[in-house]
N, C-alpha and C positions, 0 to 999 in steps of 0.2 A: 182238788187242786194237786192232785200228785202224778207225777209221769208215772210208767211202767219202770220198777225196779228188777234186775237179776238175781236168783237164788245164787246164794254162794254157797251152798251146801248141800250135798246129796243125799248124806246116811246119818245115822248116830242120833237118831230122832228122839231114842231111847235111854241114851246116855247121858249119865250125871256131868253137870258141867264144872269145871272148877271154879271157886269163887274167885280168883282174881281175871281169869277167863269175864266173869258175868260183871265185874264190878269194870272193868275198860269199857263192854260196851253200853253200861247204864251211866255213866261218868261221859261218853262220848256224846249218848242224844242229852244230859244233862248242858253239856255246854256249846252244842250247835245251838242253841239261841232260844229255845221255846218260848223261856220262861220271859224275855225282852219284848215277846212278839206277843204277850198275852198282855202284857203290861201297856204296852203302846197301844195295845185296841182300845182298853179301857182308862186309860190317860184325861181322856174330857171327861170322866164321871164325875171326878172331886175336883178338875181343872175348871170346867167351864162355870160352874157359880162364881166363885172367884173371880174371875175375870169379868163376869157381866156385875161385879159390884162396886160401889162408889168409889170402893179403896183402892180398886185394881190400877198399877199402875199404866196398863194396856187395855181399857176396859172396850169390852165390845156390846154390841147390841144381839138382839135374838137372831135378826137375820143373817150376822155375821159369825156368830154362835154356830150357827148351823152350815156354814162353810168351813168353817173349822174341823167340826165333827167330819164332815163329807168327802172334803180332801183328803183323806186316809185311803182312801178305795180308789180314787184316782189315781193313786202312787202304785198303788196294789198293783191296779190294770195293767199298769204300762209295764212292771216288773214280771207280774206274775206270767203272763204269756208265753213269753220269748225263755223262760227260767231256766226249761227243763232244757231247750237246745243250748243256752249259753251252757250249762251247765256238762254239758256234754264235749263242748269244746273247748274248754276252758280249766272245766275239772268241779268235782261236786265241793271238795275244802274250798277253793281259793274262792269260788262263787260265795261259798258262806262268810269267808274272812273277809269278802268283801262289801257285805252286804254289814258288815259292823259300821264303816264310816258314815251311812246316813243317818245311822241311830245316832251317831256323834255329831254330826252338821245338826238333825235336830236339834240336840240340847244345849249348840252352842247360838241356834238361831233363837231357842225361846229362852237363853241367859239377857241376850242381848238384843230384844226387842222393843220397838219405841213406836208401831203399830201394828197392826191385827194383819198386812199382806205378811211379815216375818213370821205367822202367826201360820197362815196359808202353806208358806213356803216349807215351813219345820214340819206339819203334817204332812204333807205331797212327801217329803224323803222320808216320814216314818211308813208310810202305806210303801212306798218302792221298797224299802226294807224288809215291811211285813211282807208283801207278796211275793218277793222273793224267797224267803226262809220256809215258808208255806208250801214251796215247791221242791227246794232242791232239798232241803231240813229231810223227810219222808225217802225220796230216792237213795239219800247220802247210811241211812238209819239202815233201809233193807238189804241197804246191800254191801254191811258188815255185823250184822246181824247173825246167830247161832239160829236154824230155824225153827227151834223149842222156844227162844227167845221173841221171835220178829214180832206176833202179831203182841207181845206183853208189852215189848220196847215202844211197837205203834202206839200203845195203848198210852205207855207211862211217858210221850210228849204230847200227846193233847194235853192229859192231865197237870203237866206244867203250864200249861197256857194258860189253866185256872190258876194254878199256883199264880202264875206274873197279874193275874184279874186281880185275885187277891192281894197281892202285894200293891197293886197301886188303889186298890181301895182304902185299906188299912193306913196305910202312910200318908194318902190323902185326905184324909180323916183326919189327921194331927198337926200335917204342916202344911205351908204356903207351896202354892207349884212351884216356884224356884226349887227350894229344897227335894222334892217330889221328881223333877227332871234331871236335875243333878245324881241322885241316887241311881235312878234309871240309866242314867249315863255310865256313869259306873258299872252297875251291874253287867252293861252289854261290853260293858271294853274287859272287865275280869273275865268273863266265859269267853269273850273271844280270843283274848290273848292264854290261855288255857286252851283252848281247841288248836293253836297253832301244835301241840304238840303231838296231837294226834294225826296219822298216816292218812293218806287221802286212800278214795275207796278201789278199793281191789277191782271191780268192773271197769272204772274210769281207765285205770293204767293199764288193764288188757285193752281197753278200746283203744289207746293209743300207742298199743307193740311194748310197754316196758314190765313184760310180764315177769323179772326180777323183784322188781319194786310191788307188783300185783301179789308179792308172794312173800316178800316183809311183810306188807299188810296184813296178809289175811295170818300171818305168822304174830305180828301185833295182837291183831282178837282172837285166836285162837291158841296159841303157847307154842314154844320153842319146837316140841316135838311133834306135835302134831302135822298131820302128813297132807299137805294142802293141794297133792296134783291133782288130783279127781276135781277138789272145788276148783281151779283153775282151768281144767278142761269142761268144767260141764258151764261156766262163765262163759269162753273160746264159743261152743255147742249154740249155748242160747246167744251169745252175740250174730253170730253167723244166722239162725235161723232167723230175728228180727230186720236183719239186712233185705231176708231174702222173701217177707212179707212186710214191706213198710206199705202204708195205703194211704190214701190224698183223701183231698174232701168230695172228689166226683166218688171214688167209693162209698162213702155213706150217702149221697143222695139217689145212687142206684138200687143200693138195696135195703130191703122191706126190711129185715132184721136191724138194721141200722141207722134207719129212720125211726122206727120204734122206739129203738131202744133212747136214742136221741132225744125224741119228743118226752121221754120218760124221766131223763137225768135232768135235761131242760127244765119242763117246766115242776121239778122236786127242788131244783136247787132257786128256780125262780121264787116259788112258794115257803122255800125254809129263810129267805129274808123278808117276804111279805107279812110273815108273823111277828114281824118288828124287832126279833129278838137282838143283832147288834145295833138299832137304834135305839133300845133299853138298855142295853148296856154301856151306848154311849154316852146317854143324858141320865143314866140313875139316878144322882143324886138331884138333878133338876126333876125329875117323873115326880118325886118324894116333894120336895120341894113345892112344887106343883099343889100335891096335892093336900097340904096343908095339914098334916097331923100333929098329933100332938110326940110322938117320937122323931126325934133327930133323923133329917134325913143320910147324913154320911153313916148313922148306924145303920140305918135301913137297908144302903148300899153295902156296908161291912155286909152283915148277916145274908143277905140275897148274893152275893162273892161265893160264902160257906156255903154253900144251898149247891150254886153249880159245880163246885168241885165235889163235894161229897157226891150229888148227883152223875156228877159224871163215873164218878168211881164205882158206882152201882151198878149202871147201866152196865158196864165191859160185865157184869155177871148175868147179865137177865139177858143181853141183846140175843144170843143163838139161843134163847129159852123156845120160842114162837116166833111165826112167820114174819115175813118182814111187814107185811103189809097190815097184819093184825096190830105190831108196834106203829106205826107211820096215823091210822084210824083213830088207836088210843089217845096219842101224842097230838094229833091234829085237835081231833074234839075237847080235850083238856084244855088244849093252848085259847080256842077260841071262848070256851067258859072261862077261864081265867081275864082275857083281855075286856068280856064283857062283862065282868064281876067289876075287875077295875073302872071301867065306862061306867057299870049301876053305883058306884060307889061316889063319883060326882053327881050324877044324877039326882043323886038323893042330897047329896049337901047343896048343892046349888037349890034344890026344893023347900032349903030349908029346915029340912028334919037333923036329930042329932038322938041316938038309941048308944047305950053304953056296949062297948066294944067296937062303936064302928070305924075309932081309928086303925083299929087292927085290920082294917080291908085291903088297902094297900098294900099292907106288905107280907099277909097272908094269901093273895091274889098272884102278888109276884112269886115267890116260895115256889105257890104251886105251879106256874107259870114255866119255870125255868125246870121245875122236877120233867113235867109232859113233854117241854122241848127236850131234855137230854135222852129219856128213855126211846125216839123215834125221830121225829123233824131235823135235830141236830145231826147223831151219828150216820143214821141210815142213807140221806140219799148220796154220802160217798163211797156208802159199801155196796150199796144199788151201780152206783158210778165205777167200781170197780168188775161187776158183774156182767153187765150187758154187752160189753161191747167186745168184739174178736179180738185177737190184739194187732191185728195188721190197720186197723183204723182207729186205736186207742188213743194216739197221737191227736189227730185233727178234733177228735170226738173230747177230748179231756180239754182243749184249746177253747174250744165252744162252749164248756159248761164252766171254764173256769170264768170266761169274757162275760158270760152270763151273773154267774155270783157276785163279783166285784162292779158289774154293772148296777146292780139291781138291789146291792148294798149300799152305792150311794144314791143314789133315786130315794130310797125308803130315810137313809140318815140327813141325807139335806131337808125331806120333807117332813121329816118327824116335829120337830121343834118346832118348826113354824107353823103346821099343823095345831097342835098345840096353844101358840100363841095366838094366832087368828081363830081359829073356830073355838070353842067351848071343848073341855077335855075330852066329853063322856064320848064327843063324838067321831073323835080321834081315835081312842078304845075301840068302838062301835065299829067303825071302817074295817080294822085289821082284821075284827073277832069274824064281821063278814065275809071277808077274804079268805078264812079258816073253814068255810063250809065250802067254797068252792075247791079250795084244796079236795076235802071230803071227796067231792064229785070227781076230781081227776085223778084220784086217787083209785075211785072205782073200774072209771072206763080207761084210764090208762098206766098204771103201773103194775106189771107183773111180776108175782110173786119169783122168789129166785133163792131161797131159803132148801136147802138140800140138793137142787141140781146141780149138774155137772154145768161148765161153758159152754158145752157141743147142745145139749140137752136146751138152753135157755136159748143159743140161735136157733135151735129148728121149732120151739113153742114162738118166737118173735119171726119166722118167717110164714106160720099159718096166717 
């Protein structure tokens, strides 16, 4: 989900950076929104039991349940598409600062709701917020970014996404979603009125001629003395070259490299939501719930929060250990053992059997679950998505897989739940774990390996 960003640096690859240099630009992606945007993804985990229980003052049914969950990604769609060009005319700050007000409609829509459409509505602008901050959040990051820092800084906003998982698992865990939304509220109006203070991004004001202000900027992240014309000419350099290779969608259906590569990010990003993984994360606490143990489901969901942030945290050291595809086979096969452990796990209590430790299946299942997605299925197919494609067609090609994931996020989150409720669990489990060997398979016959090549080197292996 991230446009093409510009290098705003040339040299000094080598050089010690100063700490209050490093702490503006880790304090900048700290308050472009991450940690709002992780939090709002996992908002139904500790929300929606609640609300489907007697006491609820809003109380909904499963199938409504699952409209709730769903409508997030619808919001997404409509945002995230169009992001990177709003963002471009508009400006990468103001897009962000504006992208705070639906966080705010949300939490004034579920202060003050008295049915489940208010309910509908508050997610639809939390997904237009998320998808949006998902798109320009990344462009805004690389392109005031030190390039010793970029790919640490990419790294340390995902990782807030888990921070914001965590944080509304924890809190959801203790309080009533009122108190839970209000906080959230909060928190996205503190960082965003904090981000007002920082300079909009040095690319943006060269794209629009005010190349004084492009040079405060990059004078902001990088210190008074530091000599910013080179970065400024080599911004001017790559603007102008992208002008002068923009490419349509008839470009990628013409060519062999770019249908490949297409068919490639498509169907990874297709299959990195077929593994259920933001449908678990949006009914955690109901998955638990579910499945009847004898530990608390809201700790279950705490501790599996700790699981993918730590996991995540790992992965940024192992990911360029081995191929990509070596990771993407591990992560697959794991995911789908995991989901059909969970699946043997009703099987057996629906059977009637009970053996000491088997409450521990569930959430030893998930643990492992979310470990195999973040090492491959998770990171990988947008570093693949960054890889394959030239950049005069990265446009149309990012548009498609982005329309792809927010599609195919809600298909899986609407039908999760109800899945669930209508069928028998194990068989729920059973479906996805299945879908995790097809993965396998297209894994084999269609994704190429892109681990040490060059760009030039990966179109001419995608045009044999």
């Amino acid at each position: 989900m991230k446009k093409k960003t510009i290098i705003t640096q040339c040299d000094h690859t080598n050089q010690k950076l100063p700490l209050r240099r490093i702490l503006r630009q880790f304090l900048a992606t700290v308050c472009i929104g991450s940690v709002s945007l992780g939090a709002s993804i996992s908002w139904t985990s500790p929300v929606l039991p609640q609300l489907e229980s007697v006491n609820s003052t809003v109380r909904v049914t499963t199938e409504e349940a699952s409209w709730v969950g769903s409508t997030l990604a619808l919001g997404a769609l409509i945002s995230a598409i169009p992001a990177g060009y709003v963002a471009d005319r508009f400006g990468r700050k103001t897009c962000t600062l504006a992208f705070v007000v639906p966080v705010l409609l949300f939490c004034g829509l579920i202060l003050t709701a008295t049915n489940v459409y208010y309910l509908y509505a508050a997610r639809m602008l939390s997904g237009f917020a998320t998808g949006g901050v998902s798109v320009v959040a990344p462009m805004y990051i690389g392109e005031i970014s030190d390039v010793q820092l970029r790919g640490i800084l990419g790294t340390f906003f995902e990782l807030l996404i888990y921070v914001g998982i965590l944080v509304s698992a924890v809190l959801g865990a203790y309080v009533n979603y009122i108190t839970l939304t209000v906080v959230l509220g909060v928190i996205a109006g503190v960082l965003g009125a904090c981000f007002v203070f920082f300079p909009e991004s040095p690319t943006y004001l060269m794209m629009i001629n005010k190349k004084s202000l492009a040079e405060k900027s990059l004078r902001f992240y990088r210190g008074k003395k530091y000599d910013v014309s080179k970065d400024l000419d080599l911004i001017q350099e790559e603007l102008d070259l992208i002008d002068k290779r923009k490419g349509s969608l008839w470009d990628l259906w013409k060519s062999k490299a770019a249908m490949r590569g297409l068919v490639a990010c498509v169907g990874l990003t297709a299959f990195q939501q077929l593994c259920a993984v933001d449908a678990v994360m949006f009914y955690c606490v109901y998955v638990f719930q579910t499945a009847g143990t004898s530990i608390d489901a809201y700790t279950s969901s705490v501790i599996t929060s700790v699981i993918q942030l730590i996991s995540a945290t790992f992965a940024v050291f192992v990911i360029e250990k081995f191929n990509r595809c070596t990771f993407l086979y591990i992560s697959t096969f794991g995911l789908g053992i995991s989901l059909a452990l969970f699946g043997a796990y009703f099987q057996i209590k629906n059977a009637g059997y009970n053996f000491q430790g088997m409450d521990l299946i569930p959430l030893a299942s998930m643990i492992s679950y979310f470990i195999f997605f973040a090492v491959g299925l998770g990171p990988i197919p947008w570093l693949i998505n960054g890889e394959l494609f030239s950049s005069e067609i990265k446009g149309p090609a990012n548009g498609i897989t982005i329309a792809t994931n927010w599609t195919m996020l809600f298909l899986v989150t609407k039908s999760f739940p109800v899945m669930l409720d209508k069928m028998e669990p194990q068989y729920t489990f059973y479906s996805f774990a299945a879908l995790m060997v097809l993965c396998l398979v297209f894994i084999r016959f269609c994704v190429p390996e892109t681990r040490g090549k060059t760009l030039p080197d990966i179109q001419v292996e995608l045009s044999k």
